[in-house]
N, C-alpha and C positions, 0 to 999 in steps of 0.2 A: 631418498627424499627427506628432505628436512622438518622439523617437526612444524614449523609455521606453514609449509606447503600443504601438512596434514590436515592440519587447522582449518587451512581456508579449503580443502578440499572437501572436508565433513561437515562444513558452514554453506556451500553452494549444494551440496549432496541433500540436507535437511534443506532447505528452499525448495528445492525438485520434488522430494517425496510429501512432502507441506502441500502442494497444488497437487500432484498425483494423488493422495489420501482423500481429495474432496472430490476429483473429478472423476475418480470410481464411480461414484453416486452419477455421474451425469451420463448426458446425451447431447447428439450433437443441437438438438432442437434447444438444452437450456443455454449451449453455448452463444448460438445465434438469436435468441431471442428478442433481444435489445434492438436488433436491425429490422427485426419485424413491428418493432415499437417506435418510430421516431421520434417521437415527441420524449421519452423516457429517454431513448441514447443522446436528443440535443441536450438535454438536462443535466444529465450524465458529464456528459466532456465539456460542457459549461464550467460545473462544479468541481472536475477533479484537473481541468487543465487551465483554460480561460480564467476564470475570476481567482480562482488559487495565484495564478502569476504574476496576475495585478497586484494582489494584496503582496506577494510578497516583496515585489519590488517596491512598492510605496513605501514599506515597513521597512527594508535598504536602504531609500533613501531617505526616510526621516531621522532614520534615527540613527546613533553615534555607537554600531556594535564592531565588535573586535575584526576583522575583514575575515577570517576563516567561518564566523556565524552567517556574515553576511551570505557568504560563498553556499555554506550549507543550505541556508533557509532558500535561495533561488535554485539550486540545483535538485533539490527536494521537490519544489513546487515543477520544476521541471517534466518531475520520472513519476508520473501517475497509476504506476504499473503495480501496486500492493501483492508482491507473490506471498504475505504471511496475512491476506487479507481474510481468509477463507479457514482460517484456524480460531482468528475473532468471530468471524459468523457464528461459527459452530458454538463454541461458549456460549455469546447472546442469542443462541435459538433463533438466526435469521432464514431467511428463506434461500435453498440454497440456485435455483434455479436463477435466481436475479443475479445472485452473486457470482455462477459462472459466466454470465451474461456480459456480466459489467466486467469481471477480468479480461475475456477475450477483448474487447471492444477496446478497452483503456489499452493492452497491449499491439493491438493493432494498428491504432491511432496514434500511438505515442510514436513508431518509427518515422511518422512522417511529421508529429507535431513537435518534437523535441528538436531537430535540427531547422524546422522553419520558425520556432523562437526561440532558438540560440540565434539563427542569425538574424533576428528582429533588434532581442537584445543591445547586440552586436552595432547594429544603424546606430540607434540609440545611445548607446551608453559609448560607440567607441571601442571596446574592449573584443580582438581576440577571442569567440569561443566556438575554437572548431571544433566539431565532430561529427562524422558520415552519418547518414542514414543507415549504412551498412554494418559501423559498430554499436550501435543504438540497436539494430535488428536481432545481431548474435547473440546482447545479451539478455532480450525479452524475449527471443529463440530458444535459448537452452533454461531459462529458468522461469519461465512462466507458459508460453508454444506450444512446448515439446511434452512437459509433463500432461497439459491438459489433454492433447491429442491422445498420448499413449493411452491415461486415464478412460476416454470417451469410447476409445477404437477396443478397451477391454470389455467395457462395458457395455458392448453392444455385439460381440461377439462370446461374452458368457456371463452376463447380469447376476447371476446367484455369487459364481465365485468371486467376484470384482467387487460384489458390494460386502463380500463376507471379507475380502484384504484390505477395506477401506479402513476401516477403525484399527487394527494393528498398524499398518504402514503411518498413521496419521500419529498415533503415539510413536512410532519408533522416530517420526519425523520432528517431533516435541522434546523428547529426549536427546536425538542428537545434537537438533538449535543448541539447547543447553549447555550440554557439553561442550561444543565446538565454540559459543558465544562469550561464555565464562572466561577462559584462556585472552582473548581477543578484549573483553573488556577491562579487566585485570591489569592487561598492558599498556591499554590506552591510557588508563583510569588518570596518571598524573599530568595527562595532555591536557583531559575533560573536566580535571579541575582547575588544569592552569587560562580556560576558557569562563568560568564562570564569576562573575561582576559584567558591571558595567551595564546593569539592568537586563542579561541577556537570558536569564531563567526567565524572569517576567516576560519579554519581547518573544519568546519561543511558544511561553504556556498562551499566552493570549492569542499567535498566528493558529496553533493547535485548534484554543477555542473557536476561534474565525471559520478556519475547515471547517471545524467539526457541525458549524450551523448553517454556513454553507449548504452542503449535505442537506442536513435534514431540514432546512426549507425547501429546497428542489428537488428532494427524494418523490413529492406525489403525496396522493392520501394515505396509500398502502404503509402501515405502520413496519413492516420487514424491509421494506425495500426503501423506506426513508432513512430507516436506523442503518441499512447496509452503508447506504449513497454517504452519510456523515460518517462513517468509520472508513470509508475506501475514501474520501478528500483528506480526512486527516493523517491517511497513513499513505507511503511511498515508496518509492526501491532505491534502498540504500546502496544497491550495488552499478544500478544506471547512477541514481546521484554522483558517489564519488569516479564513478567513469568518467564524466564531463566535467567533473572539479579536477582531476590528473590531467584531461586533454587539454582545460581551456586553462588552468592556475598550476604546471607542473609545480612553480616554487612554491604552495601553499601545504604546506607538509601534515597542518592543522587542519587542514578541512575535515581528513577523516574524522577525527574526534569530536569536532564539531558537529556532522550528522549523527554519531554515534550520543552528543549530547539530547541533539532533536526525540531520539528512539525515545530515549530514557524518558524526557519530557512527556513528549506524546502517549506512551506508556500511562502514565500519574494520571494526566490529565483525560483519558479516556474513562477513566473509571467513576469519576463523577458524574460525566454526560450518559452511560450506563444506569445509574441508580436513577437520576434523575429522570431518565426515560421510563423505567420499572415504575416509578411513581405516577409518572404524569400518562400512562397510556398503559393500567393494567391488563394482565393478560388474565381477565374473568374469563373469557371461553377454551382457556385452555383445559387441556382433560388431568384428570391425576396423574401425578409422575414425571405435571412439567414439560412433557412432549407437545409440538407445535402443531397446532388443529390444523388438519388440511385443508381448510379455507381461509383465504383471505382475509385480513384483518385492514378495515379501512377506518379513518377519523372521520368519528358519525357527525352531519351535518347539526 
């Protein structure tokens, strides 16, 4: 086995244990949730499928970016599937039961939303961009599906030890990202900068800001699941994205580095809509030591 085979096999392995590390914690009640909520799941696939796609094709075609950006920014808006969404939760103290919620749903959804607009796209614009239902299914199957089931079905056949392997497995899933990530960036890195002009750092951080307000005006009152909803639109699956950039632009060799530019974006610009959240909606009832009060936190009339 080659060492780049290695790579990506310890790059898909941390994805797996990333969703496996949070879904210890769960059940299958927080997975389905969201479908006992409709009003919260329209809201949901509004924000992380629907108006994400619009915006980002308008921002395609207005504006004059390099075609591999182009590529990324619509195949992103694409894959609403966030398998490294739930490692963000955790840092900003979000609630985790929404956020299983909202994984399963977005994964569910996307097999059949991702190929009914590619071929809307397609009407529209013209252009070529096939791909099944089937391979869209395999790959929000093995890396967002599969870990949460295994996660859910330990957890509810032995709660103590499941939720004591949660917190190691979720570091060892932190660490391997890393590892496996570094390599991969490193390589790309003279792609990712032969990518940037042409206003495309600005056109990337500004769709980012878009999701990310998205989100959190159709998150609801609840202050955890508004902050979840703007971090699951602003973030995506790079491995669904450049799937349908290989199936539908084989000759576009730069797309990967392109989504790999989006990460890095999305990344920066996250962390301001963080602080600015900590400002604008204190957490006065939380208890010392920063742990999240088990009740609801909603924006008081």
């Amino acid at each position: 086995m080659s060492l780049v085979s290695v790579i990506t096999l310890a790059l898909k392995a941390s994805v797996f244990l990333t969703v496996l590390g949070f879904a210890l914690n769960a059940t299958l009640a927080d997975a389905t949730c969201l479908f006992r909520a409709p009003g919260k799941l329209l809201r949901a696939l509004l924000s992380m499928t629907v108006i994400t796609l619009v915006v980002a094709v308008i921002i395609v075609a207005i504006f004059d970016l390099y075609p591999p950006v182009k590529i990324a920014l619509v195949t992103l808006a694409l894959s609403p599937v966030p398998p490294l969404l739930p490692g963000k939760i955790i840092k900003a103290g979000g609630g985790e039961s929404y956020t299983i919620g909202l994984l399963t749903a977005a994964a569910l959804f996307s097999i059949v939303s991702i190929p009914l607009s590619l071929e809307l796209l397609q009407r529209i614009f013209g252009i070529p961009l096939g791909m099944t239902p089937w391979a869209v299914a395999i790959i929000v199957l093995t890396t967002v599906l599969a870990p949460l089931a295994v996660g859910i079905v330990l957890h509810a056949l032995a709660p103590a030890l499941a939720e004591s392997f949660a917190k190691p497995v979720s570091l060892f899933a932190r660490i391997l990202l890393t590892v496996s990530a570094l390599p991969i960036l490193f390589a790309a890195w003279p792609s990712v900068w032969s990518l940037i002009g042409n206003g495309t750092i600005v056109t990337l951080a500004v769709f980012v800001a878009i999701c990310l307000a998205i989100g959190h005006l159709l998150g609801g009152p609840d202050l955890d699941e508004k902050r979840t909803l703007a971090l699951a639109t602003a973030s995506h699956h790079p491995g669904v994205a450049l799937a349908v950039a290989h199936a539908s632009f084989p000759g576009q060799k730069l797309a990967m580095s392109a989504v790999v530019l989006y990460l890095l974006v999305s990344a920066f610009i996250v962390v301001p809509y963080q602080k600015w959240f900590h400002r604008r909606y204190p957490r006065v009832d939380a208890p010392l030591g920063g742990a999240t009060p088990p009740t609801k936190r909603v924006i008081s009339a």
